[in-house]
MITIDREN-681706 format. One record per residue (C-alpha): residue in three letters; x, y, z. Coordinates in steps of 0.2 Angstrom, whole numbers, plus 2048, in hexadecimal, padded with zeros to 3 digits. Layout:
REM residues N
<r><residu>ALA</residu><X>X</X><Y>Y</Y><Z>Z</Z></r>
...
***
This chain:
REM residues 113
<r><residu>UNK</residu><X>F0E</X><Y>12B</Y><Z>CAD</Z></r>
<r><residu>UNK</residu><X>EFF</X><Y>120</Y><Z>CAC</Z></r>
<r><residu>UNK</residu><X>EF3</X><Y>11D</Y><Z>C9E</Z></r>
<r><residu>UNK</residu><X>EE7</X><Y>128</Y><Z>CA3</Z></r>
<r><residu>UNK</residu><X>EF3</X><Y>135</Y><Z>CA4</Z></r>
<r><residu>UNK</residu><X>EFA</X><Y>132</Y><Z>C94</Z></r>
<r><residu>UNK</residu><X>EE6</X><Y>130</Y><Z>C8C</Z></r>
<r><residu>UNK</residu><X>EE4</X><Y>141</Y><Z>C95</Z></r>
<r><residu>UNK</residu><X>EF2</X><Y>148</Y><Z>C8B</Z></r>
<r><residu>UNK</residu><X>EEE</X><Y>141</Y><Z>C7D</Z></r>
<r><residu>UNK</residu><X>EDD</X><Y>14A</Y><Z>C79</Z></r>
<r><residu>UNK</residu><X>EE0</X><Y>158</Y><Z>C81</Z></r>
<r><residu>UNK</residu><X>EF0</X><Y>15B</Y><Z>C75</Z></r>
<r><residu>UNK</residu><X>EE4</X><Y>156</Y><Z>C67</Z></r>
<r><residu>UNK</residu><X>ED7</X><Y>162</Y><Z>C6E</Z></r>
<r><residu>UNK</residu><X>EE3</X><Y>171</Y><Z>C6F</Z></r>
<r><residu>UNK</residu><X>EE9</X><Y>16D</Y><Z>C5E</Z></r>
<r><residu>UNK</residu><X>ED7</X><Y>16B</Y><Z>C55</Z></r>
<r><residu>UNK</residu><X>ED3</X><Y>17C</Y><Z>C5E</Z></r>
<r><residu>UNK</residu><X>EE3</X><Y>186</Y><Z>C58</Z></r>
<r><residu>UNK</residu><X>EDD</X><Y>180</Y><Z>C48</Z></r>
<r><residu>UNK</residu><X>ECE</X><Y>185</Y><Z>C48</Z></r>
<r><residu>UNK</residu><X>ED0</X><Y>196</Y><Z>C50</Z></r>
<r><residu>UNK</residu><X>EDF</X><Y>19B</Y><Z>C41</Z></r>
<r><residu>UNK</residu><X>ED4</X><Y>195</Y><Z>C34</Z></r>
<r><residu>UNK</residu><X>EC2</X><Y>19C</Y><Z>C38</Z></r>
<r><residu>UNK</residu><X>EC8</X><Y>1A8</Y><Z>C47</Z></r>
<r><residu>UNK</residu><X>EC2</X><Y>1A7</Y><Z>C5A</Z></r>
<r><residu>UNK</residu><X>EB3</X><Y>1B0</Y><Z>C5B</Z></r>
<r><residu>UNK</residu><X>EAC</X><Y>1A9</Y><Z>C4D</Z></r>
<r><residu>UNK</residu><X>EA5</X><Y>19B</Y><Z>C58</Z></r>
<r><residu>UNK</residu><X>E98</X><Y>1A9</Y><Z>C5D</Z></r>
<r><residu>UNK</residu><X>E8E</X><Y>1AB</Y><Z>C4F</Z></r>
<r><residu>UNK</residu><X>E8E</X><Y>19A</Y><Z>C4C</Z></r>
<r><residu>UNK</residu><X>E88</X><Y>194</Y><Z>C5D</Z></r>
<r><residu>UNK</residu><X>E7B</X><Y>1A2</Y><Z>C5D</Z></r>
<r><residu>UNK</residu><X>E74</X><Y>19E</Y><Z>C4B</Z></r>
<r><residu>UNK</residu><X>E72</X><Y>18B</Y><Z>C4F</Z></r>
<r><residu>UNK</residu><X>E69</X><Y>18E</Y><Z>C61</Z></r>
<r><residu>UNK</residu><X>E5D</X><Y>19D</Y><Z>C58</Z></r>
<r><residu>UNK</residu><X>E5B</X><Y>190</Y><Z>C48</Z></r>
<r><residu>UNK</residu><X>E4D</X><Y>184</Y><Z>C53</Z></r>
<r><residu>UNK</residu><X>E4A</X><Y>17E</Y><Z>C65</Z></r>
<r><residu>UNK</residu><X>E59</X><Y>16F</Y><Z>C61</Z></r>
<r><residu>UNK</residu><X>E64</X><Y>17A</Y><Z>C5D</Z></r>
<r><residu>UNK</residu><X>E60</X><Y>185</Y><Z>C6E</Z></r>
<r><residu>UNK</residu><X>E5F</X><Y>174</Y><Z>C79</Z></r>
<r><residu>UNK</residu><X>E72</X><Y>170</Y><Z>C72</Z></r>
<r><residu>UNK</residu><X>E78</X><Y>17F</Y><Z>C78</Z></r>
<r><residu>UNK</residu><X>E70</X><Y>17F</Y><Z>C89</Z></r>
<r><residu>UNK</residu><X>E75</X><Y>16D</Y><Z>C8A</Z></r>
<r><residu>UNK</residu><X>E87</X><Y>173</Y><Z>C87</Z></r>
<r><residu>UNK</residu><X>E87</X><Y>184</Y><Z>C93</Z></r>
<r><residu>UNK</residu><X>E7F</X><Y>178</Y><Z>CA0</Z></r>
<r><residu>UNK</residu><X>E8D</X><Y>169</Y><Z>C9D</Z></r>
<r><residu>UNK</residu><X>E9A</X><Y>178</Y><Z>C9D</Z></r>
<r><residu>UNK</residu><X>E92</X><Y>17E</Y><Z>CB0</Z></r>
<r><residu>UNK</residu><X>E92</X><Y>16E</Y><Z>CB7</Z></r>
<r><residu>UNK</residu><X>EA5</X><Y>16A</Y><Z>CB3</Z></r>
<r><residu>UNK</residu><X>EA9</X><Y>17A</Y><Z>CB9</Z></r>
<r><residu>UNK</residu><X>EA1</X><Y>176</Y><Z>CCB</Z></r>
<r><residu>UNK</residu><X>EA9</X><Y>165</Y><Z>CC9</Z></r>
<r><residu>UNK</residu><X>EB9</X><Y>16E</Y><Z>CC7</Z></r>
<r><residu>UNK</residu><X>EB8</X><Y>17B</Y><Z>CD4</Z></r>
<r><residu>UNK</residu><X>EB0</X><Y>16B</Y><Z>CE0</Z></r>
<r><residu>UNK</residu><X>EBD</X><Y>160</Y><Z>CDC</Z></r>
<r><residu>UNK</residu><X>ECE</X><Y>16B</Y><Z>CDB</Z></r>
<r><residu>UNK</residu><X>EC6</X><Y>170</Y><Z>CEE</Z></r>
<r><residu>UNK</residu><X>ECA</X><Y>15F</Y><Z>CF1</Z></r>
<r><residu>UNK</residu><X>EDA</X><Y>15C</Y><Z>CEC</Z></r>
<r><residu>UNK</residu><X>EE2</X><Y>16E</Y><Z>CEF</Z></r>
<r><residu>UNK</residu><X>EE3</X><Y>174</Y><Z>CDD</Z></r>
<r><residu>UNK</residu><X>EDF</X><Y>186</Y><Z>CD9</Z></r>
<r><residu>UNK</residu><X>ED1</X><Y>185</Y><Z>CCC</Z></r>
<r><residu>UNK</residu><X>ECF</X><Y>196</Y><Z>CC5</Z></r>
<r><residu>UNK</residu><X>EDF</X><Y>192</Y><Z>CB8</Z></r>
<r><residu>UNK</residu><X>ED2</X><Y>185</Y><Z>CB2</Z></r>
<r><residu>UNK</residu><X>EC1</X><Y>190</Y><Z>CB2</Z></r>
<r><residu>UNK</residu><X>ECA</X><Y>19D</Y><Z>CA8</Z></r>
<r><residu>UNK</residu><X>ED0</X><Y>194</Y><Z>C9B</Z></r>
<r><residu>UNK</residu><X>EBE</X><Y>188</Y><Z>C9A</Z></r>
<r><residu>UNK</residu><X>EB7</X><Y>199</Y><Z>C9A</Z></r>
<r><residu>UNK</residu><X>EC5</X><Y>19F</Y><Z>C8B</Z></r>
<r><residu>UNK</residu><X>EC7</X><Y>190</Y><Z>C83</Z></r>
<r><residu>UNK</residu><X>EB8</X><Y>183</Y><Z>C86</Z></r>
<r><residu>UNK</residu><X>EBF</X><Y>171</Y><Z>C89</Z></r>
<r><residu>UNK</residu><X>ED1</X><Y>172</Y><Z>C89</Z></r>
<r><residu>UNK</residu><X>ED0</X><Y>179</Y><Z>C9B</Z></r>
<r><residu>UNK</residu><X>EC5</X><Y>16D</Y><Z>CA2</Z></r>
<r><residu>UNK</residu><X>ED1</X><Y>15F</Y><Z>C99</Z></r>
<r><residu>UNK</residu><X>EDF</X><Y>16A</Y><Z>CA1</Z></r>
<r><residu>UNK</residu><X>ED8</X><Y>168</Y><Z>CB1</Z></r>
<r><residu>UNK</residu><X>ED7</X><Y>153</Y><Z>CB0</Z></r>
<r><residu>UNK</residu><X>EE9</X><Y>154</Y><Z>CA9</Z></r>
<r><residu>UNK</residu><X>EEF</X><Y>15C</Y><Z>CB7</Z></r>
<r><residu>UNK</residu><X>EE4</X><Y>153</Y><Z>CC5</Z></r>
<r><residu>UNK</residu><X>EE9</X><Y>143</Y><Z>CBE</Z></r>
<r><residu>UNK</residu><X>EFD</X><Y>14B</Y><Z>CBF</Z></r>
<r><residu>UNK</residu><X>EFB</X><Y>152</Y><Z>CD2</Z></r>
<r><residu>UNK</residu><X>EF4</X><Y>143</Y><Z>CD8</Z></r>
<r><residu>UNK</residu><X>EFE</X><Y>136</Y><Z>CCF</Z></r>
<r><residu>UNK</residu><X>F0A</X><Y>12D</Y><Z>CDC</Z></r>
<r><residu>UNK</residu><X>F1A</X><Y>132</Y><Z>CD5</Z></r>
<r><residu>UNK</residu><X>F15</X><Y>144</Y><Z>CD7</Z></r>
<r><residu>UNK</residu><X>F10</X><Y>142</Y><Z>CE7</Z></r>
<r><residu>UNK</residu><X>F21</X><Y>139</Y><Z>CEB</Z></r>
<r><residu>UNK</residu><X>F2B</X><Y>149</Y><Z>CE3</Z></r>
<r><residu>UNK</residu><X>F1F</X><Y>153</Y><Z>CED</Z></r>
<r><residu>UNK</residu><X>F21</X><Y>14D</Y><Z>CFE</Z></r>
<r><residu>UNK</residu><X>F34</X><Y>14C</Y><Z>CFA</Z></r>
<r><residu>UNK</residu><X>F35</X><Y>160</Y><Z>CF7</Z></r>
<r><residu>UNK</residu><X>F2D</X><Y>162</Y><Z>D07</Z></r>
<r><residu>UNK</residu><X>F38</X><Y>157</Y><Z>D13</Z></r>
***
């Protein structure tokens, strides 16, 4: 495993735990009315939010672009970025980095010889 694979890991295991954290002690849709007050509140709070929808949609193209690339269904990924914000895209670095790595690629071409 390399250090980026491990780094990878690392947030993203924070991530999910700071998320299931959240979600049991304020619930999972109560992100809704919070997002909506702050981008109703001024025109900040609306330019955070389209900020954050846009920087969602242009991971999401880099996902579906890149995973293209490399063989990797995407749709896993965009479902939970769509159910679960960040921990898919993070999911979808963890496992690049892990299908690309060379000893996965070693086991790989060892399964199909």
């Amino acid at each position: 495993m390399t250090k980026k694979e491990i780094l990878l890991w690392l947030v993203l295991a924070d991530f999910v735990a700071f998320t299931g954290y959240t979600v049991v002690t304020e619930g999972y849709t109560t992100f809704v009315p919070v997002a909506w007050g702050f981008a109703t509140a001024s025109a900040w709070g609306a330019q955070i939010v389209i900020d954050f929808l846009l920087a969602v949609a242009v991971a999401l193209g880099f996902v579906f672009s890149d995973a293209r690339q490399r063989g990797i269904n995407p749709w896993p990924f965009v479902v939970l970025t769509l159910g679960l914000g960040s921990i898919g895209l993070l999911g979808y670095l963890v496992h690049r980095e892990r299908a690309s790595s060379p000893s996965t690629r070693l086991a790989a071409s060892a399964q199909h010889a």
